[in-house]
N, C-alpha and C positions, 0 to 999 in steps of 0.2 A: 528369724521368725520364731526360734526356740523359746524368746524374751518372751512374745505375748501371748496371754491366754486369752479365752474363748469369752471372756468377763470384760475383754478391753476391745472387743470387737462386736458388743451384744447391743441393740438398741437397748435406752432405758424403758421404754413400751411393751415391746412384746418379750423384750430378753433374748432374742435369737439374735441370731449372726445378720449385721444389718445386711440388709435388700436395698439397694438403690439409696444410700446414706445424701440426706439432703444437711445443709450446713445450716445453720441459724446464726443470726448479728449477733448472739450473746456466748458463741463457740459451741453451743452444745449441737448433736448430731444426732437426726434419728431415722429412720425407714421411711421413705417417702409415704407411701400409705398409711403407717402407723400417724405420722403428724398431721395430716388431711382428715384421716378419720379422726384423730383427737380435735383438730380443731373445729373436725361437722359438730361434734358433740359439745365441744362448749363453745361454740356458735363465737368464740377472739380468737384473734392468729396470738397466742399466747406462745413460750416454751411450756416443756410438760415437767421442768428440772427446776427452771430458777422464775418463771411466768413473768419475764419477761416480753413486753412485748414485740414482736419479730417487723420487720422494717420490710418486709418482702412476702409479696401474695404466694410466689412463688420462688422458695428460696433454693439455692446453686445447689447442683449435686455434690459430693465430695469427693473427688477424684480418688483422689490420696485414700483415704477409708476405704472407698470401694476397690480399688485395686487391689488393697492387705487384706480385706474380706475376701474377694476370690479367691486369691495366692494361699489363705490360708486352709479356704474351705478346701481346693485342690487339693492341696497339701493332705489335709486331714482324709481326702475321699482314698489318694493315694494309700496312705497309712494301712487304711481298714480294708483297703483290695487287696494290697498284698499279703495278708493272711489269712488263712483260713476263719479267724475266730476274729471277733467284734472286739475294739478296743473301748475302755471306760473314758466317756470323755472327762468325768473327775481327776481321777485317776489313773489315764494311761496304763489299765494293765487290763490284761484280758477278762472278757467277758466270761465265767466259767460255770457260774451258779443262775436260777431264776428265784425271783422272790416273788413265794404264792400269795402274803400278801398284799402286796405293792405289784405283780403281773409285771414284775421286768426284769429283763438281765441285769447283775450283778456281777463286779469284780469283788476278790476274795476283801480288797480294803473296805467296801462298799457293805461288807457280810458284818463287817467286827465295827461296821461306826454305829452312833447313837440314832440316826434315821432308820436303821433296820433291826431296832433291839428287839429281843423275841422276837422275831420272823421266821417261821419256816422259809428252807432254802432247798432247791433239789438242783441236780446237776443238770445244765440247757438241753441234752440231749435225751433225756426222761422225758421231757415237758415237751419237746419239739413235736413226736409224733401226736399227742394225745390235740395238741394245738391245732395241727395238719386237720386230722379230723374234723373239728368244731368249725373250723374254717371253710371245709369242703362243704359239709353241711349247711354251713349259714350260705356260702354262694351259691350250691343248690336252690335255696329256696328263693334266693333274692333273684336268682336267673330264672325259675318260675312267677315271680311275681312280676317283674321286667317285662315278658313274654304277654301276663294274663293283662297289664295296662296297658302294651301294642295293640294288643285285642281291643282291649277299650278305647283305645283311640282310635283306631280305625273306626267302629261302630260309632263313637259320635262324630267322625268328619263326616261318615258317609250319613247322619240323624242331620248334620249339619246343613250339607248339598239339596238332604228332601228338602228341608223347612227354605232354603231359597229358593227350588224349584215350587213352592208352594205359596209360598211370597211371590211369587213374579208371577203366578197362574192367577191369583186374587187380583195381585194388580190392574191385571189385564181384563180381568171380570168385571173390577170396579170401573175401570174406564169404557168398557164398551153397555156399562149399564146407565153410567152417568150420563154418554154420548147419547143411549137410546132416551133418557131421559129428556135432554135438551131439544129434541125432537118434537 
């Protein structure tokens, strides 16, 4: 498992670790979702690599892929549990830095390459609490806002119930006027 990297296991769609790797007639493989939604979108069972076109509405999963997917992801979830600190998935080396401008952890390789030149960097556990905070705060307010549209639902099921009970009292007006009518 040491052989592959996270680049041989990535759909070409979305780039993550495939989900449910469906096979295509021209070999290439990709997330079953990823290739449904690419194909809602351009409306041919086309590939999304070589556009060729696929032989099957609904093509096999890939056993073999989805298995090494698991095993790896396992694998990897294992890695990053048993230590206390976050591994780089570039770089397999600990997470030790954040980058304030890019908002993510960084390994020391990750500080000295050319995607982070001039970047301020501060150490994770500076930035952890101030984060906490802003956190707490924004689900403070979002667990207020959650609360005040319960409220508002409630108030229009129960605006809902009147306007039926007020439909079916017209209703009932309208037929015994009509009745009194035909009289």
């Amino acid at each position: 498992m040491a052989s592959l990297s996270e680049d041989d296991l990535s759909c070409p769609v979305c780039h993550e670790i495939f989900s449910v790797p469906v096979l295509l007639s021209c070999s290439h493989s990709f997330c079953k979702e990823c290739l449904q939604q690419f194909w809602r979108i351009r409306e041919t069972q086309e590939c999304p690599v070589c556009r060729k076109r696929s032989a099957r509405d609904l093509p096999p999963v890939n056993l073999a892929l989805k298995n090494l997917c698991e095993s790896f992801l396992k694998e990897r979830n294992e890695r990053r549990s048993s230590g206390s600190e976050e591994i780089c998935s570039l770089h397999s080396e600990k997470l030790k830095l954040f980058c304030l401008e890019d908002k993510q952890p960084v390994c020391l390789v990750c500080r000295d390459s050319q995607q982070h030149d001039n970047h301020k960097f501060r150490p994770i556990g500076e930035v952890v609490s101030s984060y906490k905070e802003d956190l707490n705060t924004a689900l403070k307010s979002l667990q207020e806002k959650l609360k005040h549209n319960e409220n508002i639902k409630g108030e229009f099921e129960e605006t809902v119930q009147h306007i039926k009970l007020l439909s079916f009292w017209i209703q009932t007006r309208l037929i015994q006027v009509s009745s009194c009518l035909m009289i």
